[in-house]
C-alpha positions in Angstrom: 0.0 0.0 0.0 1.3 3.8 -0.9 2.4 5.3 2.4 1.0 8.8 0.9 -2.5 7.1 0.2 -5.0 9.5 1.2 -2.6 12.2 1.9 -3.2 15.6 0.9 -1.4 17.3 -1.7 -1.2 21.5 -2.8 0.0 21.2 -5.6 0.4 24.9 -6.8 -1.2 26.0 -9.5 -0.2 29.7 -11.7 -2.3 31.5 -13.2 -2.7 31.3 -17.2 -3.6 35.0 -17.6 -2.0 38.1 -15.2 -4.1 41.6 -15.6 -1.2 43.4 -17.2 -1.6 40.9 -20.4 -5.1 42.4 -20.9 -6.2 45.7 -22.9 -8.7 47.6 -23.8 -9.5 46.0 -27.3 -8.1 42.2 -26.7 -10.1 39.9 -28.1 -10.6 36.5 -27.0 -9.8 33.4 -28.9 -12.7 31.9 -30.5 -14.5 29.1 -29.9 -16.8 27.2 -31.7 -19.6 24.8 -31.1 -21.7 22.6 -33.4 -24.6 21.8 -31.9 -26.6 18.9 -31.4 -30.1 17.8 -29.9 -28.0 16.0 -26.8 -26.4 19.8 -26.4 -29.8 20.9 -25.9 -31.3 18.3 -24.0 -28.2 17.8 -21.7 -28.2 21.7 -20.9 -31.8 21.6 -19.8 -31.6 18.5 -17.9 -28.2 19.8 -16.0 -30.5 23.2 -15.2 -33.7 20.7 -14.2 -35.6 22.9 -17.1 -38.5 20.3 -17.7 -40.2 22.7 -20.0 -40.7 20.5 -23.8 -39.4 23.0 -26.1 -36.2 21.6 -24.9 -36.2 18.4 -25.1 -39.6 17.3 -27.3 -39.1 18.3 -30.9 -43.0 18.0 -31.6 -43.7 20.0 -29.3 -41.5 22.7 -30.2 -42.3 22.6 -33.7 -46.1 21.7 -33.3 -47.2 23.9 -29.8 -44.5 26.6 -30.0 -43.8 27.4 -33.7 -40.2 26.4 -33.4 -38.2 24.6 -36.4 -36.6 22.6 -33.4 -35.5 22.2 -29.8 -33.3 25.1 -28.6 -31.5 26.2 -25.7 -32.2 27.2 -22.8 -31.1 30.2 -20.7 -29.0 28.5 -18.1 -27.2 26.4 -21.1 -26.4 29.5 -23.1 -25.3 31.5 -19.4 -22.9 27.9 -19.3 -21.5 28.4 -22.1 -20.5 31.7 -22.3 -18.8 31.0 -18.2 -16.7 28.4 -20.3 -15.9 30.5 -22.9 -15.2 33.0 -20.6 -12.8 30.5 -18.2 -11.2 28.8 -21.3 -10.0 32.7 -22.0 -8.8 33.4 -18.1 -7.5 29.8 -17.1 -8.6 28.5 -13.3 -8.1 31.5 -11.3 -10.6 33.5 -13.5 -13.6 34.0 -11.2 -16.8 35.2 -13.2 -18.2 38.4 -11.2 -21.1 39.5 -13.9 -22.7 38.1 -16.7 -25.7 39.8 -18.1 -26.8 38.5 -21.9 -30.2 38.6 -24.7 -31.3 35.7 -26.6 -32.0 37.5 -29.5 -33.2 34.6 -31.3 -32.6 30.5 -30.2 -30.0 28.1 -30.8 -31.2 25.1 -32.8 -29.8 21.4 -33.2 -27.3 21.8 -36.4 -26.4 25.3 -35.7 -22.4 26.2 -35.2 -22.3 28.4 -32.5 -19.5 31.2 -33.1 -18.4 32.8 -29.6 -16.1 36.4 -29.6 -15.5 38.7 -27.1 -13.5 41.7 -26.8 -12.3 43.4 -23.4 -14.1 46.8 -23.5 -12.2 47.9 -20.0 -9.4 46.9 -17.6 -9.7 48.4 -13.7 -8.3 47.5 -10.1 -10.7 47.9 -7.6 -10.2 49.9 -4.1 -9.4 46.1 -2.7 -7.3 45.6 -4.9 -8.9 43.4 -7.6 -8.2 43.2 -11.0 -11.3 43.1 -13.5 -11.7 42.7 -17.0 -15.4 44.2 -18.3 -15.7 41.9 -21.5 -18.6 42.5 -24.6 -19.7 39.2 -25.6 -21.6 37.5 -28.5 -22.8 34.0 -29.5 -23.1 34.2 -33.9 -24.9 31.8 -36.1 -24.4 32.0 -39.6 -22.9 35.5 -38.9 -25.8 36.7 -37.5 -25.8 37.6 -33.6 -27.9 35.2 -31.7 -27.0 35.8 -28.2 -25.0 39.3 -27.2 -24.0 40.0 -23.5 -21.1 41.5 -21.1 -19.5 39.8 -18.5 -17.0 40.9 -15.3 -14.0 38.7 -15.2 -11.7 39.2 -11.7 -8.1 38.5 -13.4 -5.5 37.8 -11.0 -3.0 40.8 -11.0 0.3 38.8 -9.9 0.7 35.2 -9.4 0.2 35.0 -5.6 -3.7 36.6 -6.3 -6.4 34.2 -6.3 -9.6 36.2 -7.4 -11.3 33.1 -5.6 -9.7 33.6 -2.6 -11.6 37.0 -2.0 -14.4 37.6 -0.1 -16.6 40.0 2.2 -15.2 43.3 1.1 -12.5 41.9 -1.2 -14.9 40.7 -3.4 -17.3 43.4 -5.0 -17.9 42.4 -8.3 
């Protein structure tokens, strides 16, 4: 048996991203996603949104008018959080995320994510935040559009996740 066998280990992680690599006018890397029904279905069920236009194609089409099933709000709000943490690496911490379905997501589509960094501030605790414009395309046309507040660890002893009470004001 491994003397270390349940032992606890810190392994110490750095941060992929420091504040002073981000300006006004990055632009995150893309990321793209082709969608299928078990996208759709899995994103409601992880949520616990039983409502059929998510997960019953007949229904969508037949009771709400819909070519197909389509995403839900908590799915698309996932998505853009990984999108967003794919950008910032693990000591990322999401502050804000505010978005509009402008029109849904279907089974078939490939979703097109961008963002651009539209400001860079340190807070009075000391926080380092990146204010990000956000956009889910289809087809080239804008299908979701949102902004988010990313904490962004400012040297590689800060842990945006570490902060709370009055460290954290996002």
């Amino acid at each position: 048996m491994n003397a270390n066998a349940g032992a606890k280990t810190s392994a110490k992680i750095t941060p992929s991203l420091l504040l002073d690599a981000v300006q006004v006018g990055t632009e995150l890397p893309a990321l793209v996603h082709r969608v299928s029904a078990t996208t759709v279905v899995l994103g409601a069920l992880a949520s616990r949104d039983w409502r059929p236009m998510h997960h019953d194609k007949d229904f969508a089409v037949e009771r709400n008018g819909m070519k197909n099933i389509f995403i839900n709000t908590p799915n698309n709000a996932a998505w853009f959080e990984r999108y967003l943490t794919d950008w910032s690496g693990p000591y990322g911490r999401l502050g804000r995320l505010a978005f509009q379905m402008k029109k849904p997501v279907f089974p078939g589509d490939e979703m097109h994510f961008s963002g651009t960094v539209s400001a860079v501030t340190t807070d009075e605790a000391g926080c380092g935040w990146a204010d990000i414009e956000l956009a889910i395309h289809v087809d080239g046309e804008p299908r979701t559009v949102g902004k988010a507040r990313m904490a962004i660890p400012r040297a590689a002893d800060d842990n945006p996740w570490q902060r709370k009470g009055e460290r954290w004001k996002p």
